[in-house]
ROSE-679358 format. One record per residue (C-alpha): residue number from 0; residue in three letters; x, y, z. Coordinates in steps of 0.5 Angstrom, whole numbers. Layout:
BEGIN
(r NUM, Ala, (X, Y, Z))
...
//
This chain:
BEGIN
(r 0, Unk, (0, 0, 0))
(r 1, Unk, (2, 8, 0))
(r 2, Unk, (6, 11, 5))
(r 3, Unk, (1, 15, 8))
(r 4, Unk, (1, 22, 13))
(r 5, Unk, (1, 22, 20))
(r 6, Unk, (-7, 25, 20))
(r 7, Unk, (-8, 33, 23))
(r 8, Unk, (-10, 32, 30))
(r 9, Unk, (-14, 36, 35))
(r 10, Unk, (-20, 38, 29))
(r 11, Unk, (-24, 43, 33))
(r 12, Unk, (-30, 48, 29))
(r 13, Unk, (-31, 53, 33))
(r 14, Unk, (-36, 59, 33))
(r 15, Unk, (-33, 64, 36))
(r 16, Unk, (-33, 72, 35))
(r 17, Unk, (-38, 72, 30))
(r 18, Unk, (-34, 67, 25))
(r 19, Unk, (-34, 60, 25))
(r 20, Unk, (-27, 56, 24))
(r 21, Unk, (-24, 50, 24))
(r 22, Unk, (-16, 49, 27))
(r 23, Unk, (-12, 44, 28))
(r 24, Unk, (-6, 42, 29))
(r 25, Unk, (-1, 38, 25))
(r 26, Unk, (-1, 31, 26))
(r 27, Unk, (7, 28, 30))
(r 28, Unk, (12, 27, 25))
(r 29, Unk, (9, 31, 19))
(r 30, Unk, (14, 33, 14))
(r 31, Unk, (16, 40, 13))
(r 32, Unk, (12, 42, 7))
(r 33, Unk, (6, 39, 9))
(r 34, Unk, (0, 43, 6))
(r 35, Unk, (-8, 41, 8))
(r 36, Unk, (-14, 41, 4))
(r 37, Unk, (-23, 42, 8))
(r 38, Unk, (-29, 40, 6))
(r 39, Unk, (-35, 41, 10))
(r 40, Unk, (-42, 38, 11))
(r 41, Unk, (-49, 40, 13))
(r 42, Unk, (-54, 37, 16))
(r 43, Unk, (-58, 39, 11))
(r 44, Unk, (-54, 35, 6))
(r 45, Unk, (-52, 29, 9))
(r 46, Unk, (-46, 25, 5))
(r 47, Unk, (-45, 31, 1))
(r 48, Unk, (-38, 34, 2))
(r 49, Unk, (-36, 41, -1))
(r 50, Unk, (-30, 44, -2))
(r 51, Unk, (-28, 50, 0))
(r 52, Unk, (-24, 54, -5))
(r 53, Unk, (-20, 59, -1))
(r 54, Unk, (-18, 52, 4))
(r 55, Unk, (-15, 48, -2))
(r 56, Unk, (-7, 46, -1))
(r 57, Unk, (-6, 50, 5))
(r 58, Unk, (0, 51, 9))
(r 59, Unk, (-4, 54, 15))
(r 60, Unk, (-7, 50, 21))
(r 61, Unk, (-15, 54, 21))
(r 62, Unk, (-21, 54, 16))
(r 63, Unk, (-26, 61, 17))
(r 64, Unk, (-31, 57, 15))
(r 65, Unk, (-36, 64, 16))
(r 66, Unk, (-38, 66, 10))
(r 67, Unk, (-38, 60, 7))
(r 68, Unk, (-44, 56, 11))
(r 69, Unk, (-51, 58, 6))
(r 70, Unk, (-55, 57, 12))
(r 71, Unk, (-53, 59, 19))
(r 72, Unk, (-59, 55, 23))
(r 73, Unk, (-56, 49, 20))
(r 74, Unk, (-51, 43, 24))
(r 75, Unk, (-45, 43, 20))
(r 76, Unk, (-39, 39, 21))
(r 77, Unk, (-31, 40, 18))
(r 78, Unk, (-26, 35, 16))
(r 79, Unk, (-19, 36, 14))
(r 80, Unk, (-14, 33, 11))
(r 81, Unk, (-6, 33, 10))
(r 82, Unk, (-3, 32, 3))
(r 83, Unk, (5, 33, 2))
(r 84, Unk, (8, 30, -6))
(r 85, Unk, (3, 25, -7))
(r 86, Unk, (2, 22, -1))
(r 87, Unk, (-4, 24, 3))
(r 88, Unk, (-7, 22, 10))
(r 89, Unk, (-14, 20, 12))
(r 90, Unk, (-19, 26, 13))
(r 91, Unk, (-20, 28, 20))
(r 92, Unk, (-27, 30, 22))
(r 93, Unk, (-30, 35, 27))
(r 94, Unk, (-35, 35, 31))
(r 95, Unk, (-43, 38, 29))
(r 96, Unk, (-43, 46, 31))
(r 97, Unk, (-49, 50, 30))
(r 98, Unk, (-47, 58, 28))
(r 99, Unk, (-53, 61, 30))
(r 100, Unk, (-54, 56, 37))
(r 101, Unk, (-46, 55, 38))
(r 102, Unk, (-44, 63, 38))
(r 103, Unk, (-38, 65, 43))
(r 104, Unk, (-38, 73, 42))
(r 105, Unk, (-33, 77, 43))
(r 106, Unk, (-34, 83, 47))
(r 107, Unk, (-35, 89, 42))
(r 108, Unk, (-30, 95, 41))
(r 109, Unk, (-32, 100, 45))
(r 110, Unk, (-31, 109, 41))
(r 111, Unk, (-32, 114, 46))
(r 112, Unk, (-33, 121, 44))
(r 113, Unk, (-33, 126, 50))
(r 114, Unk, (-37, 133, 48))
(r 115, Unk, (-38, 139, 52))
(r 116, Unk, (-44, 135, 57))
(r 117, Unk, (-44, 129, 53))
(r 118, Unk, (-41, 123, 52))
(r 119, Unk, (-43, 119, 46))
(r 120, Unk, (-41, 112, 46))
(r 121, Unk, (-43, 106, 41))
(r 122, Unk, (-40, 99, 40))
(r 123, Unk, (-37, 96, 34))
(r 124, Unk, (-36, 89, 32))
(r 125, Unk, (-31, 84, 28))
(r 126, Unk, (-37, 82, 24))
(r 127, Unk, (-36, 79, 18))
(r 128, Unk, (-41, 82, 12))
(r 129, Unk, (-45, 75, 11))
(r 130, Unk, (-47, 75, 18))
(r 131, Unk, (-49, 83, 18))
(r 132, Unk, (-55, 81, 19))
(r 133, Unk, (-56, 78, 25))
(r 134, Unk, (-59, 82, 31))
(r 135, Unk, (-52, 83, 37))
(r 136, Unk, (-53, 88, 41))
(r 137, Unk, (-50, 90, 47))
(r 138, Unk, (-51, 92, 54))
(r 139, Unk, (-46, 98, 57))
(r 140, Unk, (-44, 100, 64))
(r 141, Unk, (-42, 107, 66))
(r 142, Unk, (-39, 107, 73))
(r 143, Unk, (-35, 112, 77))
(r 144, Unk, (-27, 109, 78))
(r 145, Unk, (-26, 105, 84))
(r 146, Unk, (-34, 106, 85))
(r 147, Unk, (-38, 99, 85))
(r 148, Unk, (-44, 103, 84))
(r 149, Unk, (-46, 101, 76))
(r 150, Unk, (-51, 105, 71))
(r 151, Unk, (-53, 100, 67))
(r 152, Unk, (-56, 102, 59))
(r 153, Unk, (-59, 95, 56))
(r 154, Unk, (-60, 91, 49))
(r 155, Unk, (-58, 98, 45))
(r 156, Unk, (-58, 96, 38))
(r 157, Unk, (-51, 95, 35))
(r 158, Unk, (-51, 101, 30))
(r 159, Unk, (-54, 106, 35))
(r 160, Unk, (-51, 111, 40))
(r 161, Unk, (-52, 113, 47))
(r 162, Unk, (-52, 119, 49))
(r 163, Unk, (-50, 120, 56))
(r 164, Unk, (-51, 127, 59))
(r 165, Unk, (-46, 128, 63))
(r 166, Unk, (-47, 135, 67))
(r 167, Unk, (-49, 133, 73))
(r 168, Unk, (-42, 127, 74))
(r 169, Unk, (-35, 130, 76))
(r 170, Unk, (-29, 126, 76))
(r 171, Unk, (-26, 119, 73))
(r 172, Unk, (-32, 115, 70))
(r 173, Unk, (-31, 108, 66))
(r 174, Unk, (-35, 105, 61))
(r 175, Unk, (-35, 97, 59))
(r 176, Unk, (-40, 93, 54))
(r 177, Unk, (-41, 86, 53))
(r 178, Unk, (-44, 83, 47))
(r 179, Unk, (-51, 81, 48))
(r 180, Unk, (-56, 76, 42))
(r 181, Unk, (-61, 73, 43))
(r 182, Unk, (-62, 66, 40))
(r 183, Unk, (-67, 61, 44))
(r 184, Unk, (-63, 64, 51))
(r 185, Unk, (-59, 70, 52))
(r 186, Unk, (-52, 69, 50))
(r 187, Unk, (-47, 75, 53))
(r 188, Unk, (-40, 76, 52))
(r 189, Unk, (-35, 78, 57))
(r 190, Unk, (-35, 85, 57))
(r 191, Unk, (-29, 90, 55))
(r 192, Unk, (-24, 92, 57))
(r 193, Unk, (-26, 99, 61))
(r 194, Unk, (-25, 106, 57))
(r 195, Unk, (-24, 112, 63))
(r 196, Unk, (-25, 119, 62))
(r 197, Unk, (-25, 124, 66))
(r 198, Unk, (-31, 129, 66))
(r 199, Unk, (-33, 136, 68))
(r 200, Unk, (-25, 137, 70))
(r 201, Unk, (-24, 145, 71))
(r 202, Unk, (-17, 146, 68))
//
């Protein structure tokens, strides 16, 4: 028989920060030039394995998957397998994921633009374009720094702004968001990493 290649190991499909991707890792031994060919299945669809373009004689260890998968509300499942001259390993075959139901998201970058009395806050997200469509938002906390007491602003929608009036707050205030998206459940994110501005400070 043909000598076959040592097959990709840890074959994990992952949705995370609003993208679906495939990784894994090479196989013990493989050789240097080693390149990776996926296809991927529906539930849909079953037996049916697609090609995908863009993941053909690769050299690298992961797959986005995002804008490939037609219908987000349907399991789909990865394989892959490593290729090198004419030798080739058997395909590895990933667990079932689910974009929509399986999502991690990713916290949501947050642009703060501090004018005279206001703040104007909104939250920004890795999105890719396919996936635009999807109703995120996000919940946003402003807190004085060193200070448990939070303001919460909940469910903004991700394109829309808050505009905080700021006349009555005088020192270092924080803010942070988490992504939040309902599919059967509410699913959130953790939140970001504080944004602190300083208010009313009299120079």
């Amino acid at each position: 028989g043909r000598v076959q290649l040592p097959p990709p190991q840890n074959v994990t499909l992952l949705s995370k920060d609003f993208d679906m991707i495939l990784t894994w890792t090479p196989g013990e031994g493989s050789p240097p030039d080693v390149r990776y060919t996926v296809r991927y299945e529906s539930q849909d669809r079953m037996g049916k394995w697609i090609k995908v373009p863009h993941c053909k004689n690769i050299h690298r260890t992961s797959c986005n998957l995002t804008c490939v998968i037609p219908n987000f509300f349907v399991k789909v499942r990865a394989r892959v397998k490593a290729v090198s001259g004419q030798f080739q390993s058997p395909w590895v075959e990933s667990q079932f994921k689910e974009y929509h139901l399986d999502v991690e998201l990713a916290p949501p970058v947050l642009n703060v633009n501090v004018k005279e009395n206001l703040i104007h806050v909104n939250a920004s997200f890795p999105l890719a374009t396919c996936v635009e469509i999807f109703s995120w938002m996000y919940d946003l906390n402003l807190w004085e720094a060193g200070s448990e007491d939070k303001k919460q602003y909940e469910r903004i929608f991700r394109k829309d702004t808050v505009t905080i009036d700021t006349t009555a707050l005088r020192g270092n205030y924080c803010l942070s968001a988490r992504s939040s998206f309902q599919s059967i459940d509410f699913k959130h994110s953790k939140f970001s990493q504080p944004v602190c501005v300083l208010l009313n400070h009299k120079g």
